[in-house]
C-alpha positions as CSV (number, residue, x, y, z in Angstrom):
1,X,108.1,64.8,53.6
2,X,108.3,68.5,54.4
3,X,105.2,67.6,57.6
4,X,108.0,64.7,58.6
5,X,111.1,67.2,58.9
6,X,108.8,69.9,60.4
7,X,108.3,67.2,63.3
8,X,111.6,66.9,63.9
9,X,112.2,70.2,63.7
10,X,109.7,70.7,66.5
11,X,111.2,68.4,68.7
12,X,115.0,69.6,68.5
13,X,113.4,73.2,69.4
14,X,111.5,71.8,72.6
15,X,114.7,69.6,72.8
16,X,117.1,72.7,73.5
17,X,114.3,74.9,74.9
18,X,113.9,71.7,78.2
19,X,118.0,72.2,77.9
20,X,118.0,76.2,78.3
21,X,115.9,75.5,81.5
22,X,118.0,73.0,83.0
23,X,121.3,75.3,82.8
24,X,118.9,78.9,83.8
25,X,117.7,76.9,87.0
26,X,121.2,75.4,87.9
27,X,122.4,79.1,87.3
28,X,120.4,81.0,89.5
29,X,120.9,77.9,92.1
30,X,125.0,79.0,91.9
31,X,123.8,82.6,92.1
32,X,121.3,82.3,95.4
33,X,124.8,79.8,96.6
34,X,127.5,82.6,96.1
35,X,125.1,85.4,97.0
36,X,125.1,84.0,100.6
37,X,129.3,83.2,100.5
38,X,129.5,87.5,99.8
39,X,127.2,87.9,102.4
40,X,127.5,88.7,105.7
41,X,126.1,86.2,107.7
42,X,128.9,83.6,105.8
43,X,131.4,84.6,108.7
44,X,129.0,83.3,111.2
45,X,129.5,80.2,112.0
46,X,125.9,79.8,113.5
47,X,124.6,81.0,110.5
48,X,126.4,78.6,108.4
49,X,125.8,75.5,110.2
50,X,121.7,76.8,109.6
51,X,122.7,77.1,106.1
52,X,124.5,73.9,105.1
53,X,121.5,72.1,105.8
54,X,118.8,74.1,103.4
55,X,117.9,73.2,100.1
56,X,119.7,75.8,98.2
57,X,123.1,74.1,99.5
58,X,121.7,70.7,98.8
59,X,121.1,71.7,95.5
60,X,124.5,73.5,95.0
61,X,126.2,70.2,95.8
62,X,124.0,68.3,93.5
63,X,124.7,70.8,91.1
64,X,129.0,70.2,92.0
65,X,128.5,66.3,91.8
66,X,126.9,67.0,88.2
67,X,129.4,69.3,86.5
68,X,130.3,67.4,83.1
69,X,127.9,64.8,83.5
70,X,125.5,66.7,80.9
């Protein structure tokens, strides 16, 4: 019985440790996102229109259309 609830156990670690990943990655994704809205290329609007289409603002608007979903 003690094997059985050590399985479990197991699983509920690699369980929150797949969840701990999930939110770290989606943090640094808003970090890279509002690095680049302090920065100063932001107030060019050359720059931006290279910008929207990268991955990092794909992501962030992935990341937007995913808040509470989780």
């Amino acid at each position: 019985m003690a094997k059985r609830y050590g399985h479990y156990s197991q699983v509920l670690k690699d369980e929150i440790n797949k969840r701990d990943k999930i939110i770290a990655d989606k943090n640094a994704k808003i970090d890279r996102f509002s690095k680049f809205l302090n920065s100063s290329k932001f107030n060019s609007g050359d720059e931006l229109d290279r910008y929207i289409n990268t991955s990092d603002v794909q992501d962030w608007l992935e990341l937007i259309k995913g808040v509470g979903c989780e």
